[in-house]
C-alpha positions as CSV (number, residue, x, y, z in Angstrom):
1,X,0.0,0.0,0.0
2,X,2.6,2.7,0.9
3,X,3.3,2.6,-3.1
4,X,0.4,3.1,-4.1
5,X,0.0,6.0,-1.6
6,X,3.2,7.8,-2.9
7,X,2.5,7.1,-6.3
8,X,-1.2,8.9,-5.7
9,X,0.9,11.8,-3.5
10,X,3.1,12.1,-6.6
11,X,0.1,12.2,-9.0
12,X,-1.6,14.8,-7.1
13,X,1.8,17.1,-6.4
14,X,2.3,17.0,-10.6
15,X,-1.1,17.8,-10.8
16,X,-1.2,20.8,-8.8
17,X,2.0,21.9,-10.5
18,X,0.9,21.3,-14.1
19,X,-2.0,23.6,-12.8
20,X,0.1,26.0,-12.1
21,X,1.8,26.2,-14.6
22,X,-1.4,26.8,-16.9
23,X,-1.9,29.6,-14.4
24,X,1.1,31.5,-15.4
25,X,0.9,30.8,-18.8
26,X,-2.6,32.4,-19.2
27,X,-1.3,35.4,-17.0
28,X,1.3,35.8,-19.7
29,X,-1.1,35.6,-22.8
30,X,-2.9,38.1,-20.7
31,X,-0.3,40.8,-19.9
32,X,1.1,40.0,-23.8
33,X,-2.3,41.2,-25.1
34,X,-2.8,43.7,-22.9
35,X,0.8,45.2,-23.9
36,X,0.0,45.1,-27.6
37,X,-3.3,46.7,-27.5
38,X,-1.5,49.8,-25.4
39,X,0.8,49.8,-28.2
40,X,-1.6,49.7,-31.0
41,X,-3.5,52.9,-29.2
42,X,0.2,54.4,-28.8
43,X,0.3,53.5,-32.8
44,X,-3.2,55.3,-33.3
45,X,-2.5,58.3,-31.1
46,X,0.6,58.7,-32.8
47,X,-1.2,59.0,-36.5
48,X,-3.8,61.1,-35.0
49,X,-1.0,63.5,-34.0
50,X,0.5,63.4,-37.3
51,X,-3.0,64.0,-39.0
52,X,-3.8,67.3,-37.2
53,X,-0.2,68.7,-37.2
54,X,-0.6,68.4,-41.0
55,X,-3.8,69.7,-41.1
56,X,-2.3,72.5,-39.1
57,X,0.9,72.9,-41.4
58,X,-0.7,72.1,-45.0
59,X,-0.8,75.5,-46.0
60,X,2.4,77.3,-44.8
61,X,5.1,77.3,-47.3
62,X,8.7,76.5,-47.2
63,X,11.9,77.3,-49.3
64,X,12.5,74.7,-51.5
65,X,14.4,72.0,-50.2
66,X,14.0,73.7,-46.9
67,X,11.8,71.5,-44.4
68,X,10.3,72.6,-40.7
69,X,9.9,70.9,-38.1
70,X,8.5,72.4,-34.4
71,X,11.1,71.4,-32.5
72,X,14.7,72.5,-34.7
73,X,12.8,75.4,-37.0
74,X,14.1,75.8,-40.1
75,X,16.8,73.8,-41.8
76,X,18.2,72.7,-45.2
């Protein structure tokens, strides 16, 4: 009998491990998703930005070859 009982102790110790494990695992999924759909709204925020500074900036005119940008001013 005493195999049999550390044969079911055994079972039930990789059982609670293996469950576990499946617990971390979906944690990661979960904090992997939840980091690429911050990023896609960084993405999105981003191109939103980009939209209205060029619908600020569309109709001011530069030297040729000459490009602005907000944060150097003018350069060739």
């Amino acid at each position: 009998m005493e195999f049999f009982d550390k044969l079911s102790e055994t079972i039930v110790s990789a059982g609670k491990d293996v469950g576990q494990k499946a617990k971390d695992v979906s944690g990661i999924a979960k904090l992997k998703m939840d980091i690429r759909s911050k990023e896609d709204f960084v993405e999105k925020q981003y191109a939103e930005l980009g939209k209205a500074y060029y619908e600020k900036h569309k109709d001011e005119e530069s030297a040729e070859g000459e490009e602005k940008t907000p944060e150097q001013g003018t350069f060739s």
